[in-house]
C-alpha positions in Angstrom: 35.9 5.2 4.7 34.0 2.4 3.6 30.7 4.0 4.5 32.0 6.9 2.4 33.1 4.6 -0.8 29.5 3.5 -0.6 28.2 6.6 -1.0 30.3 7.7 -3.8 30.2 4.3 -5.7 25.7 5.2 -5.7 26.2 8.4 -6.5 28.1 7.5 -9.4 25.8 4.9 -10.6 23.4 7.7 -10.5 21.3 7.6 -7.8 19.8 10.4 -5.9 20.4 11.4 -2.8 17.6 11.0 -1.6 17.5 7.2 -2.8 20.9 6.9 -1.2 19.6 8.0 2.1 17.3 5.5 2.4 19.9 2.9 1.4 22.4 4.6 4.2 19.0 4.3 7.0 18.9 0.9 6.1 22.3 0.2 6.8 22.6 2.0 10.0 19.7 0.0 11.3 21.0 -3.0 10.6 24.0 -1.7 12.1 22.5 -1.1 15.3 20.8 -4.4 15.3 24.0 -6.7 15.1 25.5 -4.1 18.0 22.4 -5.8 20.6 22.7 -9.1 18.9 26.5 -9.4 18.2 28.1 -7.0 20.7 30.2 -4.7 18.0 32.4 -2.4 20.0 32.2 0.9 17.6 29.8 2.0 14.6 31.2 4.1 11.9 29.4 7.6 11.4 27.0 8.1 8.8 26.6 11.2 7.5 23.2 11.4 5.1 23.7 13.5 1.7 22.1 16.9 1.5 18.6 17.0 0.1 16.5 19.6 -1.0 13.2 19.9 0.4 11.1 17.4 -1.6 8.4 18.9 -3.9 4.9 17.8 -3.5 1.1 18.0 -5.6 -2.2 18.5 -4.0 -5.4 18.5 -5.4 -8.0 21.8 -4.8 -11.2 21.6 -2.9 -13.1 21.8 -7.1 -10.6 18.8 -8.1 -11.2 16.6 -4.8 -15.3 16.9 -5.0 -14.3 16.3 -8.5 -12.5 13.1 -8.2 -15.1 11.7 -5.6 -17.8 12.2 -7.8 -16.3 10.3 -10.7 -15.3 7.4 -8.5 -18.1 4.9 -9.0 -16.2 1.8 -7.3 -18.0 1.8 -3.4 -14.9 1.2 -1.5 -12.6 3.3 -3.4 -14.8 5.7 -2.9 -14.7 5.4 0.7 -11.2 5.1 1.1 -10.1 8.3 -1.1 -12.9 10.3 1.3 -11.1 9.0 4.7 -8.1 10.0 2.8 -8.9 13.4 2.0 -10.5 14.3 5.3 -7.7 12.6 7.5 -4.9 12.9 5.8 -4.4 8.4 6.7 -1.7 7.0 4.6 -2.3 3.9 2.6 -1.4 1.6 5.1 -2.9 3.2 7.9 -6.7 2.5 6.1 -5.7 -0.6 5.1 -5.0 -1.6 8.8 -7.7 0.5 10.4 -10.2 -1.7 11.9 -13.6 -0.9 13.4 -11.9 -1.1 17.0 -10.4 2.1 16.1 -13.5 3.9 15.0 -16.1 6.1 18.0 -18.7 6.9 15.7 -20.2 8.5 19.2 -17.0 10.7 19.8 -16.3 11.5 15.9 -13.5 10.5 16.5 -10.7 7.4 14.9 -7.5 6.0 16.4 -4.5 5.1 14.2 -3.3 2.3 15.6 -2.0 -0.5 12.6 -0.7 0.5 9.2 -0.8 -2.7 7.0 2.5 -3.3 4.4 3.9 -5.1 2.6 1.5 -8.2 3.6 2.3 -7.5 7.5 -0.1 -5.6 10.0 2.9 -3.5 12.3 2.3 -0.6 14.0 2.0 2.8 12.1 4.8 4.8 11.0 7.6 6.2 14.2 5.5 3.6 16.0 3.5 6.3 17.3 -0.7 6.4 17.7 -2.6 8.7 17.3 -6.4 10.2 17.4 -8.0 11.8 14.4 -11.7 13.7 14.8 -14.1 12.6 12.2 -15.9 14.9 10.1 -19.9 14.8 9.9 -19.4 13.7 6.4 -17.1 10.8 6.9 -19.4 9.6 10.2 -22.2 9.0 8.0 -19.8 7.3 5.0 -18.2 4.7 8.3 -21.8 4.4 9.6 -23.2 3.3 6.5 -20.7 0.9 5.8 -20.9 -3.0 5.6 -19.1 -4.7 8.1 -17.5 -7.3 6.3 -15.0 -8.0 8.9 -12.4 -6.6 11.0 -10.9 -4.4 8.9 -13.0 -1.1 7.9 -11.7 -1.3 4.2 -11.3 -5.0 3.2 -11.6 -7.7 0.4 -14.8 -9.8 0.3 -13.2 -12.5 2.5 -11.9 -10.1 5.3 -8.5 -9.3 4.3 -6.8 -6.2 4.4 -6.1 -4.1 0.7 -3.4 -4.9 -1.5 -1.6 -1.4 -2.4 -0.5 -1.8 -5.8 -4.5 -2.9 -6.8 -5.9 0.5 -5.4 -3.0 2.3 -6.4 -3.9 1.8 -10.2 -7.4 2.7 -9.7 -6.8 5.4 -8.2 -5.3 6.9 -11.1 -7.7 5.0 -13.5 -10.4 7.3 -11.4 -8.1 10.3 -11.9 -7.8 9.6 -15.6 -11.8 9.7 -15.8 -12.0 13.0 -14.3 -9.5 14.7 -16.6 -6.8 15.2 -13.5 -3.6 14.4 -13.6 -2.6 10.8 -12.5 -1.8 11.0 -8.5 -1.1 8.5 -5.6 -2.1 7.9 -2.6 0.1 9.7 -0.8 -1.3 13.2 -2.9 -4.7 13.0 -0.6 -2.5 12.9 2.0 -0.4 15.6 1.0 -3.9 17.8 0.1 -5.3 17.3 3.4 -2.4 19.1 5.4 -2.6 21.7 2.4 -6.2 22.4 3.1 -5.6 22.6 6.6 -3.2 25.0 6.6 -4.6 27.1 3.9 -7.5 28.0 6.1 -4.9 29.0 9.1 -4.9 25.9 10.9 -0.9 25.9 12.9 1.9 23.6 11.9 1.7 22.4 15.0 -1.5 21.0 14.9 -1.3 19.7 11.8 2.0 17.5 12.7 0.0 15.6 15.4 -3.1 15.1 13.0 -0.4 13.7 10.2 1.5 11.7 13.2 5.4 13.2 12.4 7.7 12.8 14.2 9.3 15.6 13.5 8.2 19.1 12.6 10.5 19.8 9.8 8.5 17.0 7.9 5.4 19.4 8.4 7.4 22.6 7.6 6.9 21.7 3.8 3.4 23.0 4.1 4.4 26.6 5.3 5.0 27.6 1.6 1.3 28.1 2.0 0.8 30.5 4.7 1.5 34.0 3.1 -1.6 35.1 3.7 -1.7 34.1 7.3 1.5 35.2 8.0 0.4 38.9 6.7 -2.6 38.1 9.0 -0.5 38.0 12.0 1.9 40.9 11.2 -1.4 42.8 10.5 -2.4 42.4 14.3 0.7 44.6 15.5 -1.2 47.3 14.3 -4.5 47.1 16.1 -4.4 48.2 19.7 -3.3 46.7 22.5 -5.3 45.9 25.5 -3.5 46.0 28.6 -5.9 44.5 30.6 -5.1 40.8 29.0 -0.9 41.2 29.8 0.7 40.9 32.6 2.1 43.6 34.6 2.6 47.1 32.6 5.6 49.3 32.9 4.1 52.2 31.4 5.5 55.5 30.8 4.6 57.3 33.7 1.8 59.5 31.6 -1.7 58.7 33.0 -1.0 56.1 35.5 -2.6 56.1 38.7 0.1 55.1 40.3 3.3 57.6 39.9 7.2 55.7 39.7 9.0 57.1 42.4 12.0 59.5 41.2 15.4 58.3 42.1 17.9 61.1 43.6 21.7 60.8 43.4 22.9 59.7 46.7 24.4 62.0 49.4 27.9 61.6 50.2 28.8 60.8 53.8 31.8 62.4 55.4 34.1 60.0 57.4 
């Protein structure tokens, strides 16, 4: 019951669900942790509140050219195109280092995401590889390497968020958009993915979720390649590519034996 006052006592101070979620994560974790440390014998349940499906902005191919072009800062620069093109959270280019770039393979590996002052690993501790477009190749391969860290201060250290956050929509401001975060190029990568057909599927491993319903808040934006699909019922069918065919009996080389009613045996 106490888990349950909790709840009630945030919603009544008017907090949303959502932000009570996260407080109710929190505690289960911590939960969990004094189990291994401590030994409790039982947790209590927690149930999370409902949610609906969180809304979400993304820019258009016109207003991401756009907001490149207006951005005159270097780095910034180059961290809003790994953005776009990636889909990389903030952290995850502010830990990337150059030990996770193969310019020769076009290819990166997520392997650090830097926050809150601490390199850890990247969110649901999980890696993951990321191809490179031809564009951002040339962008890595002309960069300055200052130190470790692909995106870095003068000295070598990894980016402050709240620094890049504000010119970011200083940059957005400039271009006559409306103010975004990070998490927006993000958000208008996986868009522009799956607005050219790309699956779900594919994009949840190039985002690195954990789980697929986190991914399912792109499908909004497949009408037209869902009407693509139902559209193929109607072209024909070849056979050849199936496996065995039943048939109907009406052209087929082969003819189905016909089945006769049993004779009865006299004993």
């Amino acid at each position: 019951m106490l888990v349950e006052d909790f709840k009630a006592k945030r919603k009544q101070g008017g907090l949303a669900a959502k932000t009570i979620n996260n407080h109710l994560a929190v505690l289960r974790k911590c939960l969990h942790i004094a189990q291994e440390w401590v030994g409790l014998a039982m947790l209590p349940k927690i149930k999370l509140l409902k949610v609906p499906p969180p809304k979400f902005c993304f820019l258009t191919p016109e207003e991401s050219d756009k907001l490149l072009n207006i951005i005159d800062d270097e780095l910034l620069h180059d961290m809003a195109l790994l953005a776009l093109k990636t889909g990389l959270r903030f952290g995850e280019l502010a830990g990337l280092g150059w030990s996770d770039v193969n310019l020769e393979k076009e290819i990166l590996t997520v392997r650090h995401s830097f926050v809150g002052g601490i390199i850890g690993s990247p969110k649901n501790n999980k890696t993951r590889d990321v191809p490179l477009t031809a564009q951002v190749c040339e962008m890595l391969d002309n960069r300055e390497r200052v130190g470790d860290f692909v995106f870095c201060s003068n000295k070598g250290k990894p980016l402050r968020y709240d620094k890049y956050r504000l010119m970011l929509q200083y940059s957005c401001q400039m271009a006559g958009l409306k103010k975004i975060g990070w998490h927006t190029l993000r958000h208008t990568f996986a868009s522009h993915l799956v607005c050219k057909g790309v699956s779900l599927k594919t994009i949840q491993e190039l985002l690195g979720h954990a789980d697929m319903k986190m991914t399912m808040r792109y499908a909004h934006l497949l009408p037209t390649t869902l009407r693509e699909a139902i559209n193929l019922l109607d072209k024909p069918v070849e056979l050849n590519s199936f496996g065995q065919y039943l048939g109907n009996g009406v052209g087929q080389a082969e003819k189905i034996p016909v089945l006769t009613k049993p004779k009865t045996v006299a004993i």
